[in-house]
C-alpha positions in Angstrom: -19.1 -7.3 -25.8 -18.7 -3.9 -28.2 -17.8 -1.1 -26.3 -16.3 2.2 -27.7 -12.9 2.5 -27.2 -12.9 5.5 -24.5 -15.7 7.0 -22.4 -16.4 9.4 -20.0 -18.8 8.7 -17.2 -20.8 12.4 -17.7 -21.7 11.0 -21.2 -22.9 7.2 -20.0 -25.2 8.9 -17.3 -28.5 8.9 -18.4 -27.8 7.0 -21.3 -31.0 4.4 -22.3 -30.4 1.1 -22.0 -32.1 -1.1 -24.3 -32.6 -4.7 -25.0 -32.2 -7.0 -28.6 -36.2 -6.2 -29.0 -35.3 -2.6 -28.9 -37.8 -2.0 -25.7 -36.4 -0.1 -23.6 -35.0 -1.5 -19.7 -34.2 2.2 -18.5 -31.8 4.9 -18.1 -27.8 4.9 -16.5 -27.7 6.3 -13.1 -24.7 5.6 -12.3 -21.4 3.1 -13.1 -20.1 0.6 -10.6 -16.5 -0.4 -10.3 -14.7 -3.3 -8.2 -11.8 -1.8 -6.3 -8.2 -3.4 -5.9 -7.0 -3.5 -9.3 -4.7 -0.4 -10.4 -7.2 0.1 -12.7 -10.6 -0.7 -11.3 -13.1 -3.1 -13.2 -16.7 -2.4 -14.1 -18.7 -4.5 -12.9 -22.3 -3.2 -13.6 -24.8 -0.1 -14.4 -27.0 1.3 -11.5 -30.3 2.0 -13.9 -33.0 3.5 -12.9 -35.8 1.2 -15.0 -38.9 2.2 -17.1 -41.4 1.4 -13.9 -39.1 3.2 -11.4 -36.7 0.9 -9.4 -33.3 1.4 -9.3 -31.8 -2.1 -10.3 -28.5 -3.3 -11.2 -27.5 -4.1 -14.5 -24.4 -6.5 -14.2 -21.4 -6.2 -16.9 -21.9 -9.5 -17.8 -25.5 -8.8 -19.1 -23.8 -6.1 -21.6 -23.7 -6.9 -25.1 -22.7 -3.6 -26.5 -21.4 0.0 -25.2 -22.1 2.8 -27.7 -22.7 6.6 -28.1 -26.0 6.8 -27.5 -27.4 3.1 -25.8 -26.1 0.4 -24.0 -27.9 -2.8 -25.6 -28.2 -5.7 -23.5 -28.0 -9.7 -24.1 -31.2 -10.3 -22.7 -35.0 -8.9 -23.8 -36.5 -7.9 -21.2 -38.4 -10.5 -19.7 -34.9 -12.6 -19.5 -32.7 -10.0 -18.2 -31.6 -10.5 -14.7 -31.1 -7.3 -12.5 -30.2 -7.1 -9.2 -29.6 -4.7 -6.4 -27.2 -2.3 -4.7 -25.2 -4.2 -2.0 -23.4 -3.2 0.9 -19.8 -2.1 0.0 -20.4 -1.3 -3.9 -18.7 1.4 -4.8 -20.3 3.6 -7.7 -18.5 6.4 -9.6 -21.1 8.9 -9.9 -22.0 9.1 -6.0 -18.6 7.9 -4.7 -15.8 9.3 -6.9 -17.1 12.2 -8.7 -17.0 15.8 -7.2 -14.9 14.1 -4.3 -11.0 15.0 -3.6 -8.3 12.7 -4.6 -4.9 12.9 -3.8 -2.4 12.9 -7.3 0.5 10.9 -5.7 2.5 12.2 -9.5 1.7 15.7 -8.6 1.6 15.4 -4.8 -1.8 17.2 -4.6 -5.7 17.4 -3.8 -7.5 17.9 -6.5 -11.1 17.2 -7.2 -12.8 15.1 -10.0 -14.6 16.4 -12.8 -15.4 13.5 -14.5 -13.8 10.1 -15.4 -12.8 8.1 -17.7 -13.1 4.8 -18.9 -11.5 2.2 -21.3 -11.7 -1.2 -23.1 -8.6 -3.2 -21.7 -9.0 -6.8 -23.0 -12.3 -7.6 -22.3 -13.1 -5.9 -19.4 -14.1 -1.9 -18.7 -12.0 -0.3 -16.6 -11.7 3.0 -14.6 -8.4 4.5 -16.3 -8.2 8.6 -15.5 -9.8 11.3 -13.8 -10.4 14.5 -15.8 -9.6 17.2 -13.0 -9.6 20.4 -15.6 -12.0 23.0 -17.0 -12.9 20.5 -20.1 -14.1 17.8 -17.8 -16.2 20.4 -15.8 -17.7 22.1 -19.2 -18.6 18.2 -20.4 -20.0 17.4 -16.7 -22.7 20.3 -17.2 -23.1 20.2 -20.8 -21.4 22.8 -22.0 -18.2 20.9 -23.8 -19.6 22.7 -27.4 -18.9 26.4 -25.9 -15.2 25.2 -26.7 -15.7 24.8 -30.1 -18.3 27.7 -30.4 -15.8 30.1 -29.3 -12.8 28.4 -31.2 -11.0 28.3 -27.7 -8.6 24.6 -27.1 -9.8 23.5 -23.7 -7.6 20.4 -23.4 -8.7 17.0 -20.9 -6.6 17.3 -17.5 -6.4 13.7 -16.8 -4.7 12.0 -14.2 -4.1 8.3 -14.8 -5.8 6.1 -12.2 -2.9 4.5 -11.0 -1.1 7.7 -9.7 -4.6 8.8 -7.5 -5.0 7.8 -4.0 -8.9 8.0 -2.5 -8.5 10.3 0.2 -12.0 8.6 2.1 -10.6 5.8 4.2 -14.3 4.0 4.2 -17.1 4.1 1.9 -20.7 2.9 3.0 -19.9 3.2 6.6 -16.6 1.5 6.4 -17.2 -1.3 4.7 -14.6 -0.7 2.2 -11.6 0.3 3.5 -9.0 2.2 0.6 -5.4 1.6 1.2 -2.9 4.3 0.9 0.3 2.9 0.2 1.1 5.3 -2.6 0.5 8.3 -0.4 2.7 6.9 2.3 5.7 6.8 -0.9 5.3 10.7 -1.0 8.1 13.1 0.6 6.5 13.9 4.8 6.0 17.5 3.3 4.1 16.6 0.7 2.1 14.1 2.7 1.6 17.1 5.0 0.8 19.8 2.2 -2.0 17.2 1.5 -3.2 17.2 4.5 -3.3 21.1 5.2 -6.0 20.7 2.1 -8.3 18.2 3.0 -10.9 18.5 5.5 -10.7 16.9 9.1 -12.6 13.0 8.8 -9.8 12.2 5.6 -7.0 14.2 7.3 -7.5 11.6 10.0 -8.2 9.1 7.8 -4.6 9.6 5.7 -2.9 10.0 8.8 -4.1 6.6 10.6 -3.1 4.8 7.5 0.7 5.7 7.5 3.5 3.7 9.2 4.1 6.1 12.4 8.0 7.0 10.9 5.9 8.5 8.2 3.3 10.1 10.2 5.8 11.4 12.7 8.1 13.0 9.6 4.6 14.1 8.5 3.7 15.6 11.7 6.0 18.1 12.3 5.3 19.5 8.8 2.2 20.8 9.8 0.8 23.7 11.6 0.0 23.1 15.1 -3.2 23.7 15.3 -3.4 20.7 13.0 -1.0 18.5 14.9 -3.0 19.0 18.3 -6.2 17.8 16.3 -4.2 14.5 15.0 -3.1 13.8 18.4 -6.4 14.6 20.4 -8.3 12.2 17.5 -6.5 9.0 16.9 -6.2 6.4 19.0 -3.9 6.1 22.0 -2.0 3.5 20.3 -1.4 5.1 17.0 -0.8 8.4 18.9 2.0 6.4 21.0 3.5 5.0 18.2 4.2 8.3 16.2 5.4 10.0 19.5 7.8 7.3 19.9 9.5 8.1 16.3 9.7 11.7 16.9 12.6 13.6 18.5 12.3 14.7 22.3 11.9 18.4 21.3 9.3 17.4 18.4 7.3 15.7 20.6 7.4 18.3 23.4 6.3 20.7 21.1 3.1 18.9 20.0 2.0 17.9 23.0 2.3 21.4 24.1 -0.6 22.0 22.1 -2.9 19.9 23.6 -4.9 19.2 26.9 -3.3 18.6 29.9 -5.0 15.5 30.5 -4.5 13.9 27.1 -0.5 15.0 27.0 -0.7 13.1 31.0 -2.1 9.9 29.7 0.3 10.1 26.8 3.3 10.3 29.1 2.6 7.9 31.5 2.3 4.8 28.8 5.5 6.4 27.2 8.8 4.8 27.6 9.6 6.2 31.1 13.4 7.8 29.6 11.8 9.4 26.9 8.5 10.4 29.0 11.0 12.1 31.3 12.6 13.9 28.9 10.0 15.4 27.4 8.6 16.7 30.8 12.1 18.3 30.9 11.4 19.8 27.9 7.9 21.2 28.6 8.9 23.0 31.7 10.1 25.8 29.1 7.8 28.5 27.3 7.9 27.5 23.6 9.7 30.2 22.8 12.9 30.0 24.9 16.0 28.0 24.2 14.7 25.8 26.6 11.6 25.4 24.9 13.7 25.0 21.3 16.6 22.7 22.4 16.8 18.7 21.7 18.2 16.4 24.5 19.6 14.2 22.2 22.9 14.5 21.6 26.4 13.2 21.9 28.1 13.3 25.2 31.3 12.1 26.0 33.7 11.7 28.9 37.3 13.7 29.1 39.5 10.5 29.6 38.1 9.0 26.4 41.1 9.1 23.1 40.1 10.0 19.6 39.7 6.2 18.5 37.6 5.2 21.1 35.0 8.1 20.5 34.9 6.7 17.0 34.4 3.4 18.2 31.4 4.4 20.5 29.8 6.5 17.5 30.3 3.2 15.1 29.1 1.3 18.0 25.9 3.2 19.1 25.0 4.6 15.2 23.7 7.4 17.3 20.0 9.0 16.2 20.8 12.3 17.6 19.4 15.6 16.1 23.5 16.1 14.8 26.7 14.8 15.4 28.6 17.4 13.6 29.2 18.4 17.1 30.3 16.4 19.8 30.3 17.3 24.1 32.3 16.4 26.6 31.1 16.6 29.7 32.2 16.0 33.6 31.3 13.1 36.0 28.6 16.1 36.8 27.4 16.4 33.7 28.8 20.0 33.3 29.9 21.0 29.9 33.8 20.6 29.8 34.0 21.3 25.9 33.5 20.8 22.2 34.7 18.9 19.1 33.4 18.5 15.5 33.4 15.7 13.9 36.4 17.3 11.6 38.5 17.6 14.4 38.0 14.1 15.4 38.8 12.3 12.4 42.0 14.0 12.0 43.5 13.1 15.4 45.9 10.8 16.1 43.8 8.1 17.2 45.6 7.9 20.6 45.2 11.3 21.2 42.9 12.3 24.2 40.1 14.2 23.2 40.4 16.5 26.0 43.4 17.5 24.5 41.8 18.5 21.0 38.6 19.6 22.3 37.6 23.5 22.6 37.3 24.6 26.3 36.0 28.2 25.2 31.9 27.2 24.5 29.6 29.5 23.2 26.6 29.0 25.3 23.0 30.1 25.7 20.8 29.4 28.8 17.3 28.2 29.1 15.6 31.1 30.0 16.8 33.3 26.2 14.7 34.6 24.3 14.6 32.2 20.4 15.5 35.4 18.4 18.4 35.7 20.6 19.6 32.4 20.8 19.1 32.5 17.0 21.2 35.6 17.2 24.3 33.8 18.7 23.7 31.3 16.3 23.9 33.7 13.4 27.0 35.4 15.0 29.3 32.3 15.5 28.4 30.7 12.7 27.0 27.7 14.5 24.7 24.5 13.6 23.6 23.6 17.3 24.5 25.5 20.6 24.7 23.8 24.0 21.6 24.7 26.8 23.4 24.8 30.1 21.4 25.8 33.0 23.3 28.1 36.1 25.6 25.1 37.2 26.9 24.4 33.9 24.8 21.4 33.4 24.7 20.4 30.1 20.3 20.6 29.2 20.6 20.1 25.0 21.4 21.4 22.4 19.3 24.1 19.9 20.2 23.5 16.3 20.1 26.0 13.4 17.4 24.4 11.7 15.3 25.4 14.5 15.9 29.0 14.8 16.1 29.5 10.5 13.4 31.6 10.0 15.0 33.9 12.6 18.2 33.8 10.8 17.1 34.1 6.9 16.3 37.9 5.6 12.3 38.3 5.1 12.6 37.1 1.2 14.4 34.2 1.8 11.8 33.4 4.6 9.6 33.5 2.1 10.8 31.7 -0.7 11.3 28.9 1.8 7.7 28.7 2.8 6.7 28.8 -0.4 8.9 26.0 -1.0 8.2 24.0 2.1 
């Protein structure tokens, strides 16, 4: 088979096709491609023939690919065409003019046009032109570039860095993976998301491992988070809550109906379930409503060696162990350490002897910019929740009162950078 070396699809469409007797079979309509490689095979031409039908030219009918015809093996009365089948997946009414996620870039952008290649002896799908040129040649207008002397370069992105951002095609047939999406940063995975409308939000967010999704989660606004969680199914909904914090959980499923955050709950693992009701007894935006209860607590009679046995031991997951509590058989906050201070204990020494009895504290009822405030003015990562016993609630980290903390530029700057 002769085929040019590069293509784009906006210049096969409508191309004739012809046979050996020069009679002509019909006109492109559109391209079809078989899915799983990196770089997808062409398998056929959708043509639209001279009395009307839309039929199937295969690949393998093909003799040659040029500028202006596609010439096939076969005259006419030989040629064998078939039809569209369930699950085929053609450029033109599939691809083009849809959104793809660039997994280089870590964006949505939308296709233009694409482009195609000789590799061997195939045709393959290698790059989608997502720039001004590709639009310009799409409509026919590629020779105002030249007219006006202007360089109007191809945007391409090569095949293998996009992701399909349509989980189904044909009614969900075909089902795309997207294993390159779940490689991206949670941010970036979220910034996609934030750009893509609801049916492929879902879609990208079913299709990640819940670690990812729950990472993913919290980077989004909550208007978006209460959509994911009211949408997928229970199980997939479960799953992600599981990987989340106590506090990041509690704060999406503050955003949601009552009786979907209830069903939730009660197939949660009961410790965790409890904790987050805990948590969701507190408006949003007290300390209460900030703090994490996970974090490390430790008893008085324990010595500097043994608390770094338990912490090898249990390879806690807690929000931070920069700071470490000690607490009574009561639970009541008896004091501090860092981490610091530990390691450079005797290892016999009691840690109620190196511990700091004096504790800046907030209580669950304060206001975030002032619990951010004490934060600010002590220098702290994380300060202990106690409610009016002295009971030991969580903990509220820097990280969640920052944009309280940061001047208005640098609040800025750090939006814009996510």
């Amino acid at each position: 088979m002769v085929v040019l070396t590069e293509m784009f699809v906006s210049r096969i469409l409508k191309t004739p096709v012809i046979d050996p007797q020069e009679k002509r079979v019909g006109r492109v309509k559109d391209i079809l491609i078989s899915i799983g490689d990196q770089f997808p095979r062409v398998t056929g031409f959708l043509i639209r023939t001279e009395d009307k039908h839309l039929k199937v030219l295969t690949i393998g009918e093909v003799d040659r690919i040029v500028g202006k015809f596609i010439l096939t093996q076969s005259t006419g009365e030989r040629l064998v065409l078939t039809g569209v089948r369930d699950g085929d997946i053609l450029l033109r009414r599939d691809i083009m003019d849809k959104q793809i996620v660039d997994t280089g870039g870590a964006r949505v952008v939308r296709v233009n046009d694409l482009k195609l290649a000789k590799v061997g002896s195939e045709v393959r799908l290698i790059a989608a032109d997502v720039g001004l040129r590709g639009m310009l040649r799409r409509l026919g207008f590629e020779w105002l570039a030249g007219v006006f002397r202007v360089n109007v370069p191809d945007t391409l992105i090569g095949w293998n860095y996009v992701e399909l951002l349509e989980a189904s095609l044909e009614k969900g047939h075909i089902t795309i993976p997207h294993s390159r999406v779940e490689e991206l940063h949670p941010a970036d995975i979220a910034d996609i998301m934030s750009h893509v409308d609801t049916d492929e939000r879902r879609a990208i967010f079913a299709a990640l491992s819940d670690k990812t999704a729950a990472e993913s989660l919290h980077e989004l606004e909550p208007k978006i988070q209460a959509m994911l969680l009211m949408t997928v199914d229970t199980k997939k909904a479960l799953g992600v809550l599981n990987k989340m914090p106590s506090d990041e959980a509690a704060d999406v499923l503050g955003d949601i109906s009552e009786e979907r955050t209830e069903e939730l709950l009660r197939l949660m693992r009961p410790k965790k379930a409890q904790e987050i009701r805990q948590l969701l007894k507190h408006p949003e935006e007290t300390a209460g409503g900030l703090m994490t209860t996970e974090f490390i607590s430790l008893s008085k009679g324990m010595t500097a060696e043994q608390t770094i046995d338990r912490l090898r031991e249990t390879s806690p997951d807690a929000e931070t162990i920069y700071y470490l509590y000690v607490l009574d058989e009561a639970g009541k906050l008896a004091g501090v350490l860092s981490l610091r201070m530990l390691i450079v204990s005797q290892p016999k020494k009691p840690i109620s002897e190196i511990m700091v009895k004096k504790v800046i504290t907030v209580n669950p009822e304060m206001n975030q910019k002032e619990v951010a405030s004490v934060i600010s003015k002590y220098n702290l990562l994380a300060v202990p929740v106690l409610d009016d016993n002295g009971v030991m609630l969580g903990i509220v980290t820097v990280d969640d009162v920052i944009d309280f903390i940061l001047p208005p530029i640098s609040r800025r700057k750090r939006h814009m950078l996510g």
